[in-house]
N, C-alpha and C positions, 0 to 999 in steps of 0.2 A: 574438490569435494571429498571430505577424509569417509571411510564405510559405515561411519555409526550415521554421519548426516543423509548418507547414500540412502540406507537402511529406513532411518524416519523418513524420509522423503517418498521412498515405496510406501510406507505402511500409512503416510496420510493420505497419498493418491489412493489407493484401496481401501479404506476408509471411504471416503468421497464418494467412489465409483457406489461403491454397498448404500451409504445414505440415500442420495440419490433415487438408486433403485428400488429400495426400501419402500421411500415415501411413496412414489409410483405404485407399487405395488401393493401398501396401504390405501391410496386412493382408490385403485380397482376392488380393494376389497369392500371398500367405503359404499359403492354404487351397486355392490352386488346388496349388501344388506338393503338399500332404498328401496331397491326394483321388488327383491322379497316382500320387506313389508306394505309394499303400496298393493300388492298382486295376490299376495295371502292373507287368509283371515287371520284374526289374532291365534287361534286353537291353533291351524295349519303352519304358522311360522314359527311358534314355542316349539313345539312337535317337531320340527325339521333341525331346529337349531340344540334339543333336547340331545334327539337320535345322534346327532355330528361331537357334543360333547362327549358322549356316552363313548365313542369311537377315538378322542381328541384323550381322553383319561388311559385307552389300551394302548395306543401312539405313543405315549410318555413311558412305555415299559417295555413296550416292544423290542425299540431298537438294544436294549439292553446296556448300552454307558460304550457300543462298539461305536458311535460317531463319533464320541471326542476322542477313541483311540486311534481313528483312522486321522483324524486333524494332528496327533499330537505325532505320531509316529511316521508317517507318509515323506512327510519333509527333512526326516533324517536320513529315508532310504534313497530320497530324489538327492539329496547333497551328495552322497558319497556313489549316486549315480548305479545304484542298487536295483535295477527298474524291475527282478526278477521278485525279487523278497517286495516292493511295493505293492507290486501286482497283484499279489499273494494277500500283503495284507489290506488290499481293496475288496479284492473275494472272498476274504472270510467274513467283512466286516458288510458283505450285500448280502451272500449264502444264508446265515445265521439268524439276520433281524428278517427275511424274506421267510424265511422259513417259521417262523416264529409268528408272524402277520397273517400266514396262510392258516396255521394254528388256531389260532384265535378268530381270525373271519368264520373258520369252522365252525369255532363252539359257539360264536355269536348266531351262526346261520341256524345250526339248531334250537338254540334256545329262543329264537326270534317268536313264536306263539307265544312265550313263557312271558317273554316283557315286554310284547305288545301288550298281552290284558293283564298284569300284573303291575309295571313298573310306569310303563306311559300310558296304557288306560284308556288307547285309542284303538278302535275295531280297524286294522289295515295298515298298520302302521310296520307290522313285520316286513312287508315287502318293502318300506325304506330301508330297515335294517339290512334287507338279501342285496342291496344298491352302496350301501356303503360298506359290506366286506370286497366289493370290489376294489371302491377307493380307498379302505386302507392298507391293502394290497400293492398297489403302485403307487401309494402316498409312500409307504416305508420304503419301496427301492429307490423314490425319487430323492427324500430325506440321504440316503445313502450315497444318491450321487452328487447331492449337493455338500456333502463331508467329502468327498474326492476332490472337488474341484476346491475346497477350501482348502485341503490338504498339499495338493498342484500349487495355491496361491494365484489362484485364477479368480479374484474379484467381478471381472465380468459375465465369467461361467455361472459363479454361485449366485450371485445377485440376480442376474436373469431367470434364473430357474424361479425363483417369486413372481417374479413379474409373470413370466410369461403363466405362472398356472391361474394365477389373480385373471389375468386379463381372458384364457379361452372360457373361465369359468361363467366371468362377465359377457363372452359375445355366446357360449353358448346357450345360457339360461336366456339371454335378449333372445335369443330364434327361435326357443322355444315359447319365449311369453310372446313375440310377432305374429305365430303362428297356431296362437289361443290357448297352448299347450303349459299355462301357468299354474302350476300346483307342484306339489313338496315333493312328487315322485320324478316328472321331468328336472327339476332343478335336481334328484339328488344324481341321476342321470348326468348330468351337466358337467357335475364334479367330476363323478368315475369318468366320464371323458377324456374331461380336463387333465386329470392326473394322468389317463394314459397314455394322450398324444405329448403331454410335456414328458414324462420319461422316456417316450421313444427318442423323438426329439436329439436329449440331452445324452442319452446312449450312442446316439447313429456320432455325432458329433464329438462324444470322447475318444471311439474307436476311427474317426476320422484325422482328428487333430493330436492324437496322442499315441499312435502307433508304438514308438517306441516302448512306451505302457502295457496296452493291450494286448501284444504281437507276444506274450512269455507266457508260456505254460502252466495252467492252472491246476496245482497243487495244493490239495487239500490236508493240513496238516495239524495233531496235537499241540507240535512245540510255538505254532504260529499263533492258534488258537490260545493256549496258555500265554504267550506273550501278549496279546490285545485285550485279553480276560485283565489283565494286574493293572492295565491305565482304566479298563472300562468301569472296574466296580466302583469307584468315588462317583462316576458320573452317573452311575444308576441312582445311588441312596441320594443323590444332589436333585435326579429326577421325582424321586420320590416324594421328597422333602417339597418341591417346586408342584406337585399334583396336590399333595396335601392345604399349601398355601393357594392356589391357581385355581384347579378345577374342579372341585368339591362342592361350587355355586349353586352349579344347573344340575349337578346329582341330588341334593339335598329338594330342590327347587322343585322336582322332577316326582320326586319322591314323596316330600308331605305336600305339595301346594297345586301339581299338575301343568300342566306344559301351557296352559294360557297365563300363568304365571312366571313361566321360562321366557316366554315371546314377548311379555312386558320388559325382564330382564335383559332381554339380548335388542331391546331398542334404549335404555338407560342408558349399558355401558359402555357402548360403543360412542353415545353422542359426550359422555363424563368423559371418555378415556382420550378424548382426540389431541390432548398433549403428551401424553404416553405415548400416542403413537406416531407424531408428529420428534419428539425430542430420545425416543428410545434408540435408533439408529447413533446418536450423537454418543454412546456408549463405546461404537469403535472406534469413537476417536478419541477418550478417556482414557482407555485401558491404556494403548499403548504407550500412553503420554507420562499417565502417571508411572508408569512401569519403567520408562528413562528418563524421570525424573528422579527416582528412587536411587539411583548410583550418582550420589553427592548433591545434589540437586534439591536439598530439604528445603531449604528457603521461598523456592519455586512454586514446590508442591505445597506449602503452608500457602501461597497468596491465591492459589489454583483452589484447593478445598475452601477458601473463604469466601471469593466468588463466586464458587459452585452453589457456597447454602445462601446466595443472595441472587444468583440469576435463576436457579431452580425454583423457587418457590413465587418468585417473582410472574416465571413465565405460569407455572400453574395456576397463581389467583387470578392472571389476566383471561383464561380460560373459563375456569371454573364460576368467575363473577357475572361474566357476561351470561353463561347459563344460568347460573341462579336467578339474574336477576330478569331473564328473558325466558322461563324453562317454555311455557307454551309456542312461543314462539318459533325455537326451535324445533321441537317436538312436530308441533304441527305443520311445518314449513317442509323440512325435511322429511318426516317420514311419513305424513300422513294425519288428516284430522281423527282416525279413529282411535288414535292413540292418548287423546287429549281426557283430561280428568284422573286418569290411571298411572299415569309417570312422574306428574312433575312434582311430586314431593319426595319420591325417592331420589328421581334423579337431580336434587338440590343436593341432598346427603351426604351420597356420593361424590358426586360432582366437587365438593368439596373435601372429602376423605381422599380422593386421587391425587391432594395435593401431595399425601404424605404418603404415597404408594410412589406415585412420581421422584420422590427426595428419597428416596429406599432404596428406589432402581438404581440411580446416580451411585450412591453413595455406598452401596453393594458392589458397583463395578469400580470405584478408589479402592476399596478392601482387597478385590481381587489381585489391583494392579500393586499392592503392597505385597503380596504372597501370602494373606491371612487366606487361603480359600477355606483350611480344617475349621477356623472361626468363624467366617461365614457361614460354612454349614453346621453345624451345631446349633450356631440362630435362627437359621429356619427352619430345624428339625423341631427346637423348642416351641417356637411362632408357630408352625405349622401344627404342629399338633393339639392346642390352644385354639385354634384357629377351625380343625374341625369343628373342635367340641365344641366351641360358642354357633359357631354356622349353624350345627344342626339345633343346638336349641332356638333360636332368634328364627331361623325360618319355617323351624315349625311353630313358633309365635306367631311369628311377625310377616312372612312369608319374604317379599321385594325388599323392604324396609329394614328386613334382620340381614339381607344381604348387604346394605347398605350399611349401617352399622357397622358391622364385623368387618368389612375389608377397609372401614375406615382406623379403627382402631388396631387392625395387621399394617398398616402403612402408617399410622405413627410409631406401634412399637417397632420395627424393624428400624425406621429414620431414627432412633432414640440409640437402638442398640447397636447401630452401624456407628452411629456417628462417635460412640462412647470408645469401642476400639480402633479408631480413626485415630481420634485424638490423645490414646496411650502411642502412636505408632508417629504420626505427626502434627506438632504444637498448634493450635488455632484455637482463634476466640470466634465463638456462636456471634453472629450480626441480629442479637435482642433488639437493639434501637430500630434498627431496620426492617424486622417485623413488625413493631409495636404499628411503624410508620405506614406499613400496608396493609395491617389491620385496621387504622383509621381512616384510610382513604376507601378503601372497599366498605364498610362502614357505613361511611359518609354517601359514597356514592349510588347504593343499594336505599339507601333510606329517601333519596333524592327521586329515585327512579321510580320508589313504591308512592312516593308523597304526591308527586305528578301525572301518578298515574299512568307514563310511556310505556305501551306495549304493541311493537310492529305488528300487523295484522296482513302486511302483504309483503313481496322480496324484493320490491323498493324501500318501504321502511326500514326491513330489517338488514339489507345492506347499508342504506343509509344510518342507520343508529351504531352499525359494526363499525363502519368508519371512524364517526363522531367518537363514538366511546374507543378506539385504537389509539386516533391520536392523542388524544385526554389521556390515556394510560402510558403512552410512549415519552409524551412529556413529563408527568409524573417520573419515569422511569431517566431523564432526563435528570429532572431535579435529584433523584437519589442517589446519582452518577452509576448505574447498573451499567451503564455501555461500557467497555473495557476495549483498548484493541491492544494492549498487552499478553491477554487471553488469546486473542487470534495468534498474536509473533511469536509464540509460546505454541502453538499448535503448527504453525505452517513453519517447514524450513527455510532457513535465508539461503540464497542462490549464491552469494558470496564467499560462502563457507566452504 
């Protein structure tokens, strides 16, 4: 086996290991949002998941662009076996965003009366804020230690570190709802826990297993600091640009419409996004592919980006249809009947606008893997800034509804505008016949569904109707030859080589 196939062969096993975990640890986040909304009122779960944005918006600035400089730099100092200067630039790159997080939990903790009756509008609500400058205290040194262990190339380090915060989050808010203790102040509890027993954790464990690391002298220095500063700043304005497009929802939402309109929000997206969050992990196994396919390999990468805009959108209508054409079902099954009347028209919207937020992700990380990042960023600096200004107008229309809209039409312009320097970069023809095809079968089949009236009412029908309507789409999926395992021999290395 020659070093380049050595090399693919590490990077899809660590790929794998990350998916894997990934989804695991989407899952556990899956069940913490259920248990919230079946345990909190509509006000008390907007409110909680308001407070966590508001916190999830200081997160994207905190760490300052020093994570992707710890990932990018780390691995050149472990090659040449430099364990002194790694060290070094591990410590500055915990020091700086910790210190920064402490900063900010500060001026949040002060200003806690100020946007309690001001911004969320809720009489008590400061004391979740004084709860989560905790966790974002040990959220940013955990962030920090999960760029070390990316940096190491330790895929079961970094992927675990998800899981396991997903999962104390999950058994510690269960003990507190077991033991009656179910409201937005024990859950925010939960988290600060959660986050702190997984940082210890992941500390005790690096200075265990990594000695040779830990064990050098910690020097704090200008020319280290300037040196992490020159890779960190593209990842801040890349940050920026990513809060602009991302998390401006629930600030907007928070802001003209009130937090029982955030907790209608944060039960839509989570049931719209479950392909996003289901196919988002499949991104590390994109990058690297398309990134060694790029040295001679065009041919490759043209039939690679062609299946992509045919199994992407493919897998999103198969998602998104069954919502639409099921919203209450879903809705009320999973999260609760008090949710019913109030979501499912936004969450049709969406639900179907994810498709092209879905095909943006993808085709975002092709861009990467070609070395466009400066072009990439620019498009979502433009998108993004577009993207406030329509949000805050629509939701202060429209409130749920303008959120829906707007991230439907930021996931098709980004799919439009990705795709257009894709294709200066590498030759392909858009699969038009191919959509027209699964526009008329989702069509057809939605008109069938509304004609007959089928709507599962209990979680026998509606696994039974999941089924029914799987196989129907897998067959369809069948006839349009979507299955490839060229794709797969194309991903996975041959052992022969």
């Amino acid at each position: 086996m020659n070093n380049a196939q050595s090399l693919k062969e590490k990077v899809v096993k660590g790929s794998v290991i990350v998916l894997v975990m990934t989804l695991l640890g989407s899952f556990f986040a899956y069940l913490i949002r259920i248990l919230y909304s079946r345990t909190l009122t509509i006000e008390d779960y907007g409110l909680f998941y308001a407070v966590l944005a508001m916190f999830g918006i200081a997160t994207a600035y905190i760490d300052l662009g020093f994570g992707y400089s710890m990932v990018y730099l780390l691995p050149k100092y472990l090659k040449v076996k430099d364990y002194a200067k790694a060290w070094n630039i591990f410590i500055h790159g915990l020091v700086i965003p910790a210190i920064m997080s402490v900063v900010v939990a500060t001026i949040l903790a002060i200003s806690a009366p100020f946007l309690a009756k001001n911004y969320f509008k809720i009489a008590g609500s400061e004391n979740l804020i004084y709860i989560f400058c905790i966790y974002i205290v040990t959220s940013t040194v955990l962030n920090t230690l999960s760029q070390i262990y990316t940096g190491l190339q330790k895929p079961k380090y970094y992927s675990s570190i998800t899981v396991s915060k997903w999962l104390l989050i999950f058994v510690f808010s269960q003990l507190f709802f077991l033991f009656k203790f179910s409201n937005v102040i024990y859950y925010a509890i939960a988290w600060a826990l959660a986050h702190i027993a997984t940082t210890i954790i992941f500390l005790y464990l690096l200075y265990l297993h990594h000695p040779f690391l830990t064990g050098n002298k910690i020097i704090l220095e200008g020319k280290t600091l300037k040196l992490i500063w020159v890779f960190a700043f593209p990842a801040l304005i890349e940050s920026v640009m990513y809060s602009f497009v991302i998390l401006t929802d629930t600030f907007f939402l928070t802001l003209f419409r009130g937090v029982r309109e955030v907790g209608i929000y944060n039960i839509i997206y989570p049931i719209a996004s479950i392909s996003m969050m289901l196919l988002n992990p499949l991104n590390g196994l994109i990058l690297p592919l398309v990134s060694h396919l790029m040295e001679g390999e065009k041919d490759k990468l043209t039939y690679l980006v062609e299946k992509v805009l045919e199994i992407t959108p493919f897998i999103g209508v198969y998602f998104a249809l069954f919502i639409v054409m099921f919203p209450s079902s879903v809705v009320g099954l999973i999260f609760g009947s008090k949710w019913l009347g109030l979501v499912e028209f936004p969450l049709t919207i969406i639900a179907l606008g994810v498709i092209g937020l879905l095909m943006s992700i993808i085709l975002g990380t092709i861009l990467i893997g070609t070395g466009r990042i400066r072009e990439r960023l620019k498009i979502f600096a433009f998108v993004g800034i577009f993207h406030v200004i329509f949000n805050a107008i629509f939701i202060w229309k429209m409130g749920v509804l303008g959120v829906a809209i707007t991230n439907s039409l930021v996931g098709l312009s980004l799919s439009i505008l990705f795709a257009r320097i894709i294709r200066g970069i590498i030759p392909f023809e858009a699969p038009y016949m191919f959509y027209i095809k699964l526009l008329i079968f989702a069509s057809l089949a939605y008109l069938i569904v509304k004609i007959t009236a089928i709507n599962p009412q209990n979680w026998f029908e509606f696994v039974a109707a999941g089924m029914i309507y799987t196989m129907i789409f897998a067959i369809f999926g069948f006839i349009l030859k979507v299955y490839d395992k060229r794709i797969l021999f194309m991903i996975l290395p041959k052992k022969n080589e």
